[in-house]
N, C-alpha and C positions, 0 to 999 in steps of 0.2 A: 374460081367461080365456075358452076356448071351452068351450059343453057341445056332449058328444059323448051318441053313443045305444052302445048294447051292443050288439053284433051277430053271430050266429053264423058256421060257415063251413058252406059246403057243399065233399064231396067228390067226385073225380069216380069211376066204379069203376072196377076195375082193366081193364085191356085195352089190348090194342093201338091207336092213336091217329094221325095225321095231323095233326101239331103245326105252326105258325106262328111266326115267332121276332117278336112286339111288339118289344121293348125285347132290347137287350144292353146290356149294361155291365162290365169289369174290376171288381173288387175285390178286396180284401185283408183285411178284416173277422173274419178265422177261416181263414187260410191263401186262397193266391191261386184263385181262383176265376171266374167268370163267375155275373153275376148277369140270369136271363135270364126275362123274361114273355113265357110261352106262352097261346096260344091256339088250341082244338080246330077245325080247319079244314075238317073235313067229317064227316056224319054226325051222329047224335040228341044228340051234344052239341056242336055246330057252336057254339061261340062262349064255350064253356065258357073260364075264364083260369085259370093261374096261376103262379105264381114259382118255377123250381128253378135252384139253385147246384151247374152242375158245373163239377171240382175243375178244375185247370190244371195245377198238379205243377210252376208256375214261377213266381216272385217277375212276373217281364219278359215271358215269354212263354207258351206252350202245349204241354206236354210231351208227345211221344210216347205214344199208348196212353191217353193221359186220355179222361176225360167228352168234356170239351170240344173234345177233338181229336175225336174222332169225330162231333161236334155240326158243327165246321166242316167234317169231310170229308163228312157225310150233306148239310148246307147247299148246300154249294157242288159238290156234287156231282163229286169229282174227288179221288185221291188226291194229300195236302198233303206236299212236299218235306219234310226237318227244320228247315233254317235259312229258311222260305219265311214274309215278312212278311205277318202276319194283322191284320184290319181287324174290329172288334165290328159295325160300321156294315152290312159285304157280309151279314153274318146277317138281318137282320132284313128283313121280308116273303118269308124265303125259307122253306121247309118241309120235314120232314124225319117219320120214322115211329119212333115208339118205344115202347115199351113202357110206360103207367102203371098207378103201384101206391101205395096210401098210403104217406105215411112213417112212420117205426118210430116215431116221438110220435104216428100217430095225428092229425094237426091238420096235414094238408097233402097235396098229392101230388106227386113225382117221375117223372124219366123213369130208367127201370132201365137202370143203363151195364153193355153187351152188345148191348141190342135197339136202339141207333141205326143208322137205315140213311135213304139216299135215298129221298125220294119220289119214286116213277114213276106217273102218272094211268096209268091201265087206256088211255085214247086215246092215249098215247104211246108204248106198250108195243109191239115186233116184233108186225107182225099177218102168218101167211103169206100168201106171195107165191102167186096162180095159177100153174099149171103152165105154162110155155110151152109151145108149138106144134111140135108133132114133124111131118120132113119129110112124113112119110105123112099125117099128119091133115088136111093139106092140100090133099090131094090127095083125101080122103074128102069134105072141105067143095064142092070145086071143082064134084065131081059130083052135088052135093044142089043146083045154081044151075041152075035151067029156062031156058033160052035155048039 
């Protein structure tokens, strides 16, 4: 027999987040799903964890328009074929931005299916190009050269 200790949870508060995929796994447990540990990957709750199951809408695979389609398309960055074979494995260490909010029990938090999109770092992001160099302005430089 083990003793265990009681122990509360903490929650995280609602907001927009920069999530990491720990762990995936399939399930079927309460219809087909994805059982997946998140963890908050940047920002004042950087390490924060926790568990949400989105749905799948397929015994086998990942149905169109689901949680979890979108999980995979924000993940891998790229939108997924219909018959295009999905790996649990390619999610994880990858990151994606969602939306968290408590769940309706109150005793957990979720990512709200709508607000999954890719993660783009600010350093990866289009930075504008300088203007290139017009024939005349060359001509302006030429003659600012002392010689």
């Amino acid at each position: 027999m083990a003793k265990l200790t009681a122990q509360g949870y903490e929650l995280l508060d609602s907001g927009r987040y920069v999530l990491e995929v720990v762990e995936a796994e399939a399930v079927n447990e309460y219809g087909p799903q994805l059982r997946l540990k998140l963890r908050v990957a940047e920002g004042k709750h950087e390490g924060f964890e926790f568990t949400d199951y989105p749905n799948r809408g397929a015994e086998d695979g990942v149905k169109i328009g689901t949680k979890a389609w979108d999980i995979f398309e924000a993940c891998l960055n790229q939108r997924l074929a219909p018959d295009e074979e999905l790996d649990t494995e390619d999610l994880i260490g990858k990151r994606f931005e969602a939306m968290v909010v408590t769940k309706n029990t109150g005793k957990g938090n979720r990512t709200e299916h709508g607000t999954i999109g890719p993660h783009r770092p600010k350093k990866a992001q289009l930075q504008e190009v300088p203007k290139a160099a017009e024939p005349g302005d060359l001509e302006e430089q030429f003659q600012k050269i002392p010689f």
